[in-house]
N, C-alpha and C positions, 0 to 999 in steps of 0.2 A: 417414443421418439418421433420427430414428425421429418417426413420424408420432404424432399425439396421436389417441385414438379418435376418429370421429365423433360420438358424443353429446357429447362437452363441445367447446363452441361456440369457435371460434379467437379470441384476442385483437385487439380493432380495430387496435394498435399494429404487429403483423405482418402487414398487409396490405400494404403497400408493401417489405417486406423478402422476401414472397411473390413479389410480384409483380416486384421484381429479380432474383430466382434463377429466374424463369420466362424474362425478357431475355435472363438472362445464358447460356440454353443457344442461345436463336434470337429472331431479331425475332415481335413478335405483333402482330398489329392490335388495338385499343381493344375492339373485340367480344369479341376470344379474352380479351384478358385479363380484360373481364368477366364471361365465362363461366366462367372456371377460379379464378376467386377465389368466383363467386357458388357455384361447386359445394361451394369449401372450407367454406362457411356465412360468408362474410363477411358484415355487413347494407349494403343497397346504397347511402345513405347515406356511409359508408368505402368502397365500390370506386369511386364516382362522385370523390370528395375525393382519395383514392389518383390515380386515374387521371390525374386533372387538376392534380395536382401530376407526376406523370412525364411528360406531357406536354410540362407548358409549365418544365421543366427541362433537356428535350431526350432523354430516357432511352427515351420511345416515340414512335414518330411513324410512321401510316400511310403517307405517303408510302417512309420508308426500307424498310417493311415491306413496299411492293407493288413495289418497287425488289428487294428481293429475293428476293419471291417467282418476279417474272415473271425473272430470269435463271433461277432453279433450275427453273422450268416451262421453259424453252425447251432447256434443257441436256438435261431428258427428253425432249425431240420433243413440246410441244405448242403448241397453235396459238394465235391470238388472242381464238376464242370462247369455247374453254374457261379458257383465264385470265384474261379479263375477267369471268367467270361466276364461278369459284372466288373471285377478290378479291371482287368484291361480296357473295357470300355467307359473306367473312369479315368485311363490316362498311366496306369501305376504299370511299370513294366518287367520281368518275368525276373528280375533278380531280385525285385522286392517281395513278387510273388511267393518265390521260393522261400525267400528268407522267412517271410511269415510264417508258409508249410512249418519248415525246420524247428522257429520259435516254439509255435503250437501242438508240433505234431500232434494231429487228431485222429484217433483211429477211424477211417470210416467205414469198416465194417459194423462198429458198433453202432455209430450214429446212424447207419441204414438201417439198423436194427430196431433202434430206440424210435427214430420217423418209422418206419412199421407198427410198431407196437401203437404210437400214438395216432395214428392215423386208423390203424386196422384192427387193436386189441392182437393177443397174442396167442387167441385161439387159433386151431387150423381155419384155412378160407380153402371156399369151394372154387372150382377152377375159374370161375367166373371174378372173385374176389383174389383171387391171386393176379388173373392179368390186370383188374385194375390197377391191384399195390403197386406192381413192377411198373406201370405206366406212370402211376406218381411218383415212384422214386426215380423213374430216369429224366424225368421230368421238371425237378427236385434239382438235378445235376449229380447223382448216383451213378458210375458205373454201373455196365450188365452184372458182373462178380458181384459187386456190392448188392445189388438187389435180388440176385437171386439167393444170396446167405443170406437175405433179411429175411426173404419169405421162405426158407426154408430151419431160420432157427427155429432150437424147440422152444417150448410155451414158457413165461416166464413162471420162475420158483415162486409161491406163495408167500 
């Protein structure tokens, strides 16, 4: 598709056909899509009216969005401070946060377990390889609890 120069200003009428081909590659939260329409030169006036019609037609919704997010963050080994961190600095706010939590409940003892093992192998580490783990899993967004059951599970079953 061939993009129209930045000096001549986008039409208001392609803001919402923008912003479903932005959907339609991944979910966004209301921030992202504000931000990547206000980048196109939309005036804000149109991404506010845009937005609030895809809203409340079902097409965006932070909730879905942090629902998805926090599986694809957990599927990479991280923890719960770093993806309560990254949603809220996409815009998504602490009811949706939660609701996701609830959705998904994901155990994170285990997942600090599982990011241990993957990162460190499930043999014992020598104290030098233990402070590293613990530095990557809180690092990761791991609670202290979290990381210190991961580095202190036993070895995995064969």
């Amino acid at each position: 598709m061939l993009r129209r120069p930045r000096s001549t200003p986008p039409e208001d009428d392609q803001a919402q056909p923008t912003a479903l081909r932005l959907l339609t590659q991944r979910e966004h939260s209301q921030r992202e899509l504000f931000q990547k329409l206000s980048q196109r030169g939309f005036p804000r006036a149109v991404i506010e009216h845009t937005l609030n019609t895809l809203r409340d037609e079902g097409w965006q919704s932070d909730a879905r969005f942090a629902a998805s997010y926090l599986r694809a963050r957990l599927a990479r080994g991280h923890g719960a401070l770093t993806i309560a961190s990254e949603l809220r600095s996409r815009g998504v706010d602490a009811e949706a946060i939660e609701a996701a939590w609830q959705e998904e409940s994901p155990d994170w003892f285990a997942l600090a377990v599982a990011q241990r093992r993957r990162q460190f192998g499930s043999a014992d580490l020598s104290a030098d390889e233990r402070r590293k783990a613990y530095r990557h899993l809180t690092q990761r967004g791991f609670r202290h609890d979290e990381a210190i059951a991961a580095l202190d599970a036993p070895p995995e079953p064969d």
